[in-house]
N, C-alpha and C positions, 0 to 999 in steps of 0.2 A: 504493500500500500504506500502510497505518497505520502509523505509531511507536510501537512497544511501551510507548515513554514516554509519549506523548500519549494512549493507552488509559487507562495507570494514572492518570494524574497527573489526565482526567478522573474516572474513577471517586472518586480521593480527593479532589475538590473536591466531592462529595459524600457526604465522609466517609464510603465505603466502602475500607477499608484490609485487611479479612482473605479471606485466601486460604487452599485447602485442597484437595487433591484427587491426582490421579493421571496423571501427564504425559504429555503424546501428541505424536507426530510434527508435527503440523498446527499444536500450541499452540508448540512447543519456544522457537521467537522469546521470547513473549511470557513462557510458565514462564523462559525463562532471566533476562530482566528482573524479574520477580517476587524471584525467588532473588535476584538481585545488590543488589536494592534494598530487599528488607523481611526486619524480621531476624525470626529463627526461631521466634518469639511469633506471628507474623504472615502466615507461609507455611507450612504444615506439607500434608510430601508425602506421603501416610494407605497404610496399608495398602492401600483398598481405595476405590472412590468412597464406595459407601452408608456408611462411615464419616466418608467428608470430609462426608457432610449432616448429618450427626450432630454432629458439630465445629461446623459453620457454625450449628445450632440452639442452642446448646451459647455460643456467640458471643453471638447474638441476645441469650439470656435473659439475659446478664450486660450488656450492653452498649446493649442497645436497636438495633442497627444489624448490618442485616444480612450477612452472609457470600457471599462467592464460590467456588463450586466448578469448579474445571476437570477436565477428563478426554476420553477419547476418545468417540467416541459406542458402542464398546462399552460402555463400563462404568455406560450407562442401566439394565441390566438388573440389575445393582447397586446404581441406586438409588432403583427402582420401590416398594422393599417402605418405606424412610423415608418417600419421598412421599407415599406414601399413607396412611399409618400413624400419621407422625411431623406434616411442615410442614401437610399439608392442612387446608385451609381449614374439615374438619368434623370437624378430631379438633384438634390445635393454633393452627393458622392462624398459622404461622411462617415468616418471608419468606427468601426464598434467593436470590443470582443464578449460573446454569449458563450455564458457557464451554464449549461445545462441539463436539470436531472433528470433521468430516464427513468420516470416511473412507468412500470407496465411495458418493459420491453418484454416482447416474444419470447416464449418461451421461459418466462421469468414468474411463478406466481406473483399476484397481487391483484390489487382492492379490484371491485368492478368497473370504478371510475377512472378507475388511472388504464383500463385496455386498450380503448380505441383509441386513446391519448400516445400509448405508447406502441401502437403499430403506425400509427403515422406521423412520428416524432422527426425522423429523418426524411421521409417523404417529402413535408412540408418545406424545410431546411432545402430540398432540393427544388422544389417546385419556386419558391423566390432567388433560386439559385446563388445560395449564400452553400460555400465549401465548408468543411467543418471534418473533425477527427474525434472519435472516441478515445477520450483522454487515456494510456495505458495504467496500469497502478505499478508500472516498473518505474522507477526517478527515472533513470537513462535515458529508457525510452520518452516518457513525459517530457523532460528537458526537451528533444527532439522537437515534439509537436509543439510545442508550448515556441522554439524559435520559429516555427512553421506558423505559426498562430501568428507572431508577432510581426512577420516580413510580411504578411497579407495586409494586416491591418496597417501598418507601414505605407501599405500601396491604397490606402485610403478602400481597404475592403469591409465587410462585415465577415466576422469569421467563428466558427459555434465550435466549442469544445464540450462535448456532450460526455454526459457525467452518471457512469453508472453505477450501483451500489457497492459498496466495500473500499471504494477509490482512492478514498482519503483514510487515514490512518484517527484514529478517536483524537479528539479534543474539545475539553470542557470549557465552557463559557466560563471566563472570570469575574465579568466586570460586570454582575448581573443587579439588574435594577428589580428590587423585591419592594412593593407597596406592604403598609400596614394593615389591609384592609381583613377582615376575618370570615367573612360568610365565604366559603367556598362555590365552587360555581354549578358543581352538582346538587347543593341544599339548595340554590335562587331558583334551578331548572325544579327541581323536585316544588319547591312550594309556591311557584307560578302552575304548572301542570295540574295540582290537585286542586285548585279552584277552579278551575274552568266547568263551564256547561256542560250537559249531553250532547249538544249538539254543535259545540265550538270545537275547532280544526288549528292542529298547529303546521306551521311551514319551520322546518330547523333546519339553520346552516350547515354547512360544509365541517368539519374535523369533529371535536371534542363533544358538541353542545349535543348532536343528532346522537352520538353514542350514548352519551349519558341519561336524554331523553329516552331512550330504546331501552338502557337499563332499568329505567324509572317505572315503566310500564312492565317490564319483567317481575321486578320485584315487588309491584302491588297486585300482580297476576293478570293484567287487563291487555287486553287484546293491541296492536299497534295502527290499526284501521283508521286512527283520527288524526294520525302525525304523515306528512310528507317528509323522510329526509332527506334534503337536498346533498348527500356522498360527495357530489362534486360541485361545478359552476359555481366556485366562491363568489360572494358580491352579488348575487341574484336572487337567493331566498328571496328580500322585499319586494320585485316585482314579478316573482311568482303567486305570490301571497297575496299580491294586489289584483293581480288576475281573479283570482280565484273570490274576494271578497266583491268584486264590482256585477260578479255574478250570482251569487249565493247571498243576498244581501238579508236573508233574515238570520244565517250563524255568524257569528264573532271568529275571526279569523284572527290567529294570532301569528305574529314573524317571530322566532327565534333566535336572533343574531348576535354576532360576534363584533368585537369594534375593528377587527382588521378584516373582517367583509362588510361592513357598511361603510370604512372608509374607503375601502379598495372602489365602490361604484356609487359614492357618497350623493352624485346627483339625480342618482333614483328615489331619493329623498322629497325631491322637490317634485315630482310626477305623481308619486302618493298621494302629498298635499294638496294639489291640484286637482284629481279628481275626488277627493272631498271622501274617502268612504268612510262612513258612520258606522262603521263594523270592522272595525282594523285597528289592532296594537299590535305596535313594532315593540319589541323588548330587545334591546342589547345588553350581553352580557358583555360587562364591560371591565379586562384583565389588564389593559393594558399592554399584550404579549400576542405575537402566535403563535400559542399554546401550542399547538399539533406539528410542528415544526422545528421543533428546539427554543422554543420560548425567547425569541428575538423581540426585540420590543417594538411594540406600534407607538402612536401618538397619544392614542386612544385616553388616557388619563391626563393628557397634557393641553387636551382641548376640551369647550361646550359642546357634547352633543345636544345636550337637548336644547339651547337656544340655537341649533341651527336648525333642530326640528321646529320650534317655535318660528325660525325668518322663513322657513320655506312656505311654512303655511301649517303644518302640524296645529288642532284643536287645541291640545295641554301637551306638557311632556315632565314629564320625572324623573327624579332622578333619587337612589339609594344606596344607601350601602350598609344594611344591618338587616335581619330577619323583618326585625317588629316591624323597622318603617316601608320593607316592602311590603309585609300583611295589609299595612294599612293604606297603602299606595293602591292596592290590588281591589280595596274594597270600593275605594273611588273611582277608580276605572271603570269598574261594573256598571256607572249611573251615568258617566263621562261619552259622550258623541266623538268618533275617533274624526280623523287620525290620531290617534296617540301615539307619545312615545314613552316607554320607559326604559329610562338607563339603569341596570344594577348593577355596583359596582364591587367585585370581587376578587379573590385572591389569587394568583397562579398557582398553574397545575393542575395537577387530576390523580388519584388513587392508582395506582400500578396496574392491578389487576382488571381495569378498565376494558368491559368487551367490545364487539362489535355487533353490528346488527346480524341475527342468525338471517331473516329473511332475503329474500334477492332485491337490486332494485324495483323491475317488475312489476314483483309480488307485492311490494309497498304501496309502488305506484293504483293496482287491481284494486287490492283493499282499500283506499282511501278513495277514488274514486266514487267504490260503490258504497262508502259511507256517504259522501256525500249527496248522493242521491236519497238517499233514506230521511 
């Protein structure tokens, strides 16, 4: 396996030092050295990819020297519309270097969401025709690509060094930013859940929250027919949710989200409020971290969400961070004409032994459907 240090410490003997992008499972190693080692000028963890290519252009044109963007191999599809648009070769011809992790490569078990993601990881790569090398976990060889990487981008190319499990050699994050806060984020999901109606529907984001949700309904014995988990397409749960409530307007639809998927597509914010649904609470959990990922830090504690919920147009919005005062946040909700928002705010992490969803997606998608019919 590689040295996360000998990665970097190559790269900046090539005077490439800026980093930018959105943290994955597969990179966490090497994002947590990044984090440890360049200060905040230097690293910046973006809202969303196609913004970290933005940043890295943004780089370029001040500096002359190009930028690195990391991310999972989801969030290609985020940064199709800069590449094309922005770096390429017949509109700016702005060089970029992509770190990226191959979840769901062929042949490789893993989640459902990550499949189709990861049979057309390279595909895509080829089809905008950006070159790119599967990083080796040999130094030697690595050194190799990694010159090969650099003489492309040199020539004002976009160039993908794609990144597959085991790659990087273990490194723990040092410099880890821990809030005070105590409600954990499995108790805020457990005691928003067991209030709800018969007839009220949850949409739950992408990583931790959908698990822990799915747990929750395990262990009070109750069927999973009234939750959609949204496995993948971070940053969409709320206009799915939205969907779903501008049609079903006599159940209360609730969004279960994360502060690093509501920030990652933060202007579907402002489309919720707009169409005004009277049957809609957005709940972000709100860690500050992405959690499911190595616990890299978002914003999410360092800004207002709910007075953005409030500018865009959101009814009321709330915000907590203790049992009692979500209790009683939960009860005024009940009476409250949405959009709502509420933010809880809780601690990082999650219980070790934390499962997954036995069901398929599917199967989730069937059953809730025909809940919602009923």
């Amino acid at each position: 396996m590689i040295s996360p240090k000998f990665f970097i410490d190559t790269l900046g003997s090539y005077g490439i030092d800026f980093f930018a992008g959105v943290p994955d499972s597969l990179l966490k190693n090497i994002c947590a050295y990044i984090a440890d080692n360049m200060d905040a000028m230097h690293n910046i963890i973006t809202a969303n990819e196609g913004a970290a290519v933005g940043l890295a252009a943004g780089h370029y044109l001040a500096t002359n020297q190009p930028g690195v963007v990391y991310m999972q191999n989801s969030g290609e599809g985020n940064i199709i519309n800069p590449l094309a648009s922005l770096t390429d070769k017949e509109v700016y011809n702005i060089p970029v270097l992509l770190l990226i992790g191959w979840r769901g490569r062929p042949g490789v078990h893993d989640e459902p969401q990550h499949i189709k993601q990861g049979k057309v990881t390279t595909g895509l790569l080829n089809t905008m025709g950006i070159n790119y090398d599967i990083l080796s976990s040999d130094e030697e060889k690595a050194a190799k690509q990694i010159a090969k990487a650099v003489e492309a981008v040199n020539n004002n190319e976009v160039y993908a060094l794609v990144i597959e499990k085991g790659t990087f050699e273990d490194y723990k994050l040092k410099n880890v930013e821990i809030n005070d806060l105590t409600m954990t984020r499995e108790e805020a999901i457990q005691t928003v859940a067991s209030t709800l109606g018969e007839k009220d529907s949850i949409v739950s984001t992408t990583g931790m929250i959908s698990r822990e949700l799915f747990e929750a309904r395990t262990q009070w014995e109750q069927g999973h027919e009234r939750d959609f988990l949204t496995v993948g397409s971070m940053g969409h749960a709320s206009q799915i949710a939205l969907g779903i409530a501008l049609e079903k307007k006599d159940r209360k639809v609730w969004c279960f989200d994360g502060d690093g998927a509501t920030i990652m597509h933060m202007g579907s914010m402002a489309i919720v409020a707009s169409k005004s649904p009277n049957n809609y609470v957005h709940v972000v959990f709100n860690n500050g971290a992405h959690d499911s990922v190595g616990g890299q830090p978002t914003v999410g504690l360092k800004i207002n969400i709910p007075a953005v919920a409030e500018a865009v147009g959101y009814k009321k919005a709330f915000t907590v961070d203790n049992k009692a005062a979500l209790e009683k946040a939960l009860k005024e909700i009940k009476s409250t004409d949405g959009p709502v928002l509420l933010e809880v705010k809780v601690k990082k992490g999650n219980r070790k032994d934390l499962g997954r969803p036995t069901t398929t997606p599917i199967e989730n998608k069937e059953a809730f459907m025909n809940f919602l019919q009923n």
